[in-house]
C-alpha positions as CSV (number, residue, x, y, z in Angstrom):
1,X,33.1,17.4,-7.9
2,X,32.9,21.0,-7.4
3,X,33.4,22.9,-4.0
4,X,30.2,24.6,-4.4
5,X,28.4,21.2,-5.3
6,X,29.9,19.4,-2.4
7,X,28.7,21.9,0.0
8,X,25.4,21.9,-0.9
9,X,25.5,17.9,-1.0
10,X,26.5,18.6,2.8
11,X,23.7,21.2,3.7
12,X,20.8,18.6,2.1
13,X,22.4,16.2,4.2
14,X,22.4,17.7,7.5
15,X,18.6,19.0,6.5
16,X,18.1,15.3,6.1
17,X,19.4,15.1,9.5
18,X,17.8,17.2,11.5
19,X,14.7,16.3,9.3
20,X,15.2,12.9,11.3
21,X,15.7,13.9,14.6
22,X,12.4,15.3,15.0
23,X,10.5,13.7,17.7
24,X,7.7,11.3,16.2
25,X,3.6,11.9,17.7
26,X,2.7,9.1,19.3
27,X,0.6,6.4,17.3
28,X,-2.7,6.7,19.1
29,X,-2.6,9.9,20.8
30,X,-6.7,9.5,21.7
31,X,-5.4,6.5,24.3
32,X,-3.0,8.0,27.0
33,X,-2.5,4.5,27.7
34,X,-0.8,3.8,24.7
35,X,1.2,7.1,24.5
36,X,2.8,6.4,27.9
37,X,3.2,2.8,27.1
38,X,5.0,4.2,23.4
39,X,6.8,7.1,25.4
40,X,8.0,6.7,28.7
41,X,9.6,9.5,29.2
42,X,6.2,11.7,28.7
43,X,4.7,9.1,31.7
44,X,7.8,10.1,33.9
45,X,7.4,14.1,32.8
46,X,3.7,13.7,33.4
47,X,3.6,12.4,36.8
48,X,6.3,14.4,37.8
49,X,4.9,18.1,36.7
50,X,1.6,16.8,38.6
51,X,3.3,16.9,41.3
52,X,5.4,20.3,41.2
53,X,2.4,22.2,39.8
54,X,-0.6,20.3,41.4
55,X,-2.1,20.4,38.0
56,X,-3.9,16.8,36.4
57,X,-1.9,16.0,33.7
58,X,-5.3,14.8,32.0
59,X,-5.9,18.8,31.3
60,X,-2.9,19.7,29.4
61,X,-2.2,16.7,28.1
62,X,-5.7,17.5,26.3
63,X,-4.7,21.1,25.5
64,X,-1.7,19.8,24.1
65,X,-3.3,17.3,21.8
66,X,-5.8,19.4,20.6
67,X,-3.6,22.5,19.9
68,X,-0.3,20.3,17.9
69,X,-1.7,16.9,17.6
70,X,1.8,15.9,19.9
71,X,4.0,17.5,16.6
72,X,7.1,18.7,18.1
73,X,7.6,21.5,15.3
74,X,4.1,22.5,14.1
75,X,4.1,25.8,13.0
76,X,1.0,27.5,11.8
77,X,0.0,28.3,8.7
78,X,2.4,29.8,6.2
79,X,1.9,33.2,4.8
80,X,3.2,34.0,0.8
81,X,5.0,37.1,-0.3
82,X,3.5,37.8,-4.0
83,X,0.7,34.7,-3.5
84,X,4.0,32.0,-3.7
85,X,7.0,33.2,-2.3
86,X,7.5,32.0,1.4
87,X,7.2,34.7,4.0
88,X,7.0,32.9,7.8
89,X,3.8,31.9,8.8
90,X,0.2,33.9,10.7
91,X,1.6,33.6,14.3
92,X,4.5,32.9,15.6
93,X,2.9,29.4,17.8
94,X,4.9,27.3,17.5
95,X,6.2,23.2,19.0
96,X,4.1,20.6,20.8
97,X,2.1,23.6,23.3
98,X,1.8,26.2,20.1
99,X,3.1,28.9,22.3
100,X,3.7,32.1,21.2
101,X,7.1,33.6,21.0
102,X,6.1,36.3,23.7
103,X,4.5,34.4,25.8
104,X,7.0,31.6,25.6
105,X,10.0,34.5,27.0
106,X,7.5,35.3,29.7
107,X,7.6,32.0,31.0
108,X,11.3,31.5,30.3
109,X,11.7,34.7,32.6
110,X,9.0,33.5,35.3
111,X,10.8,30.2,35.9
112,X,14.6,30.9,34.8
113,X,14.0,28.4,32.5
114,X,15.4,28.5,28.9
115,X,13.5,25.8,27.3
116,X,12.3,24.9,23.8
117,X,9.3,24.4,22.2
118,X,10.2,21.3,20.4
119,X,11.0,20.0,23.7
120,X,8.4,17.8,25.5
121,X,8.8,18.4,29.1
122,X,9.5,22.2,28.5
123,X,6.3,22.4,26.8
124,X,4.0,20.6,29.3
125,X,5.9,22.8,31.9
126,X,5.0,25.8,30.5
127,X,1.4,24.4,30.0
128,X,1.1,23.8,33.2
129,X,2.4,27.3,34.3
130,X,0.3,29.0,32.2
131,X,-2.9,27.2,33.7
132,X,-1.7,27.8,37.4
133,X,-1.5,31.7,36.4
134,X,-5.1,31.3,34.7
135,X,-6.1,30.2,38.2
136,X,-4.3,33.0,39.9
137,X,-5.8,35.6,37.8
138,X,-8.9,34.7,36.9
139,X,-10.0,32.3,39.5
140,X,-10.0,29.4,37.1
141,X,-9.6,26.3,39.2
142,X,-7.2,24.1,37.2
143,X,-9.5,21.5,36.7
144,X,-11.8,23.4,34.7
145,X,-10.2,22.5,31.6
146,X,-13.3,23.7,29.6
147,X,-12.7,27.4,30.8
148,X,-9.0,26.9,31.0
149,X,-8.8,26.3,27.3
150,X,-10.6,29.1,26.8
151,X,-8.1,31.4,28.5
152,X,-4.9,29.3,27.0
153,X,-6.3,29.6,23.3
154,X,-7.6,33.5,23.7
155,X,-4.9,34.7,26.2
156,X,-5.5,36.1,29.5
157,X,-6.4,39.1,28.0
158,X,-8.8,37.9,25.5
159,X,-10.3,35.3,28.1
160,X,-10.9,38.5,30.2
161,X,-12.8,40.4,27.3
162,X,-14.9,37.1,26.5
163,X,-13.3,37.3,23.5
164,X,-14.6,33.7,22.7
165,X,-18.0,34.8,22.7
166,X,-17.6,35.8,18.9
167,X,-16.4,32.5,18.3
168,X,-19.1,29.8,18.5
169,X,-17.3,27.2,17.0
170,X,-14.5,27.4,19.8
171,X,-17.0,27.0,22.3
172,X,-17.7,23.3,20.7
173,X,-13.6,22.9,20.5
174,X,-13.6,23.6,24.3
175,X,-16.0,20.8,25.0
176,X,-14.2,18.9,23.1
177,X,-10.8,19.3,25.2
178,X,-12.3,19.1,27.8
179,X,-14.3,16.0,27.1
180,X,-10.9,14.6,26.0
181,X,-9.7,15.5,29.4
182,X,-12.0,13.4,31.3
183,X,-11.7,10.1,28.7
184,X,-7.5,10.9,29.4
185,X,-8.2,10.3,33.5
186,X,-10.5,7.6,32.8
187,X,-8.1,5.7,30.6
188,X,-5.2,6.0,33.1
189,X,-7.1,4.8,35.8
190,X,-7.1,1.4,34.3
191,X,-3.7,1.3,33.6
192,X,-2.3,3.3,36.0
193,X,-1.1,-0.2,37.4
194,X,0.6,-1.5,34.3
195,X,2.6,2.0,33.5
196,X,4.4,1.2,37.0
197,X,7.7,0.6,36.4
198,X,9.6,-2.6,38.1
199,X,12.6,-4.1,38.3
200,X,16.5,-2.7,38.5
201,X,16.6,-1.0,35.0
202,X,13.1,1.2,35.3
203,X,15.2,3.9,36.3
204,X,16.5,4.1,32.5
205,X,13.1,4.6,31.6
């Protein structure tokens, strides 16, 4: 075997890899339930950022769903050189929060916090620092996940210019999340009980 084919049998291979590694969505991501139940880690993360950021986790845990489905490497749509020829994609959102690249480094710099977007906890932090900041702001209390989509999917500035005025059907989106929101707070309410862990080993969990 040549040199040149056995380092391309190498490259596929650790594309295969990393293809692997990504981080699966949970199976029913309309039941928070059953994604804490599936991911325990995300019920730890949750409960803890409710706590540093005095934000429900039922609100971006909503946003989150709604804007990557819980896909740890969602880009958005690609964009073609010549109508076929790859050429990066329409924004640069991107992971589980679909954060843009600049505002992403804002909040890297705010919190000293060099994170990753394919990274769950990173993402719902920064989630949860961008709603705290809409609050500060704009006097959007944290709860209002209706108006707080609003100003996560239009930006502060846009949110400002009513910018989602010319978009009626983002209204009905915002409803939507925040709808979502409410069934989330409901759900873990009735199993708030049952995601408790117990015995030695819950600390591995």
């Amino acid at each position: 075997m040549s040199p040149s084919v056995r380092s391309l049998g190498v490259l596929l291979s650790g594309m295969v890899m990393l293809t692997g590694c990504a981080t699966p969505p949970p199976a029913h991501p309309g039941d928070i339930c059953s994604v804490f139940h599936e991911k325990r880690h995300w019920y730890h993360v949750a409960l803890r950022q409710e706590r540093k950021w005095g934000v429900p986790f039922s609100g971006p845990m909503s946003i989150m769903y709604q804007e990557s489905g819980f896909h740890s490497g969602l880009h958005t749509k690609r964009t073609y050189f010549l109508g076929f020829i790859p050429w990066g994609y329409v924004t640069t959102a991107y992971g589980y929060p679909q954060a843009k690249t600049n505002i992403w480094r804002e909040y890297e710099r705010a919190t000293d916090n060099d994170g990753s977007r394919e990274n769950f906890a990173d993402s719902l932090d920064f989630m949860n620092w961008y709603m705290v900041n809409t609050r500060r702001q704009d006097g959007v209390p944290v709860t209002n996940t209706f108006a707080q989509y609003l100003a996560y999917h239009e930006g502060w500035g846009g949110y400002r210019a009513r910018s989602y005025r010319r978009k009626p059907g983002l209204t009905a989106i915002s409803m939507r999340v925040a709808r979502r929101a409410e069934i989330y707070a409901a759900q873990f309410r009735g199993c708030a009980e049952s995601l408790k862990d117990k015995g030695f080993w819950s600390w591995l969990f």
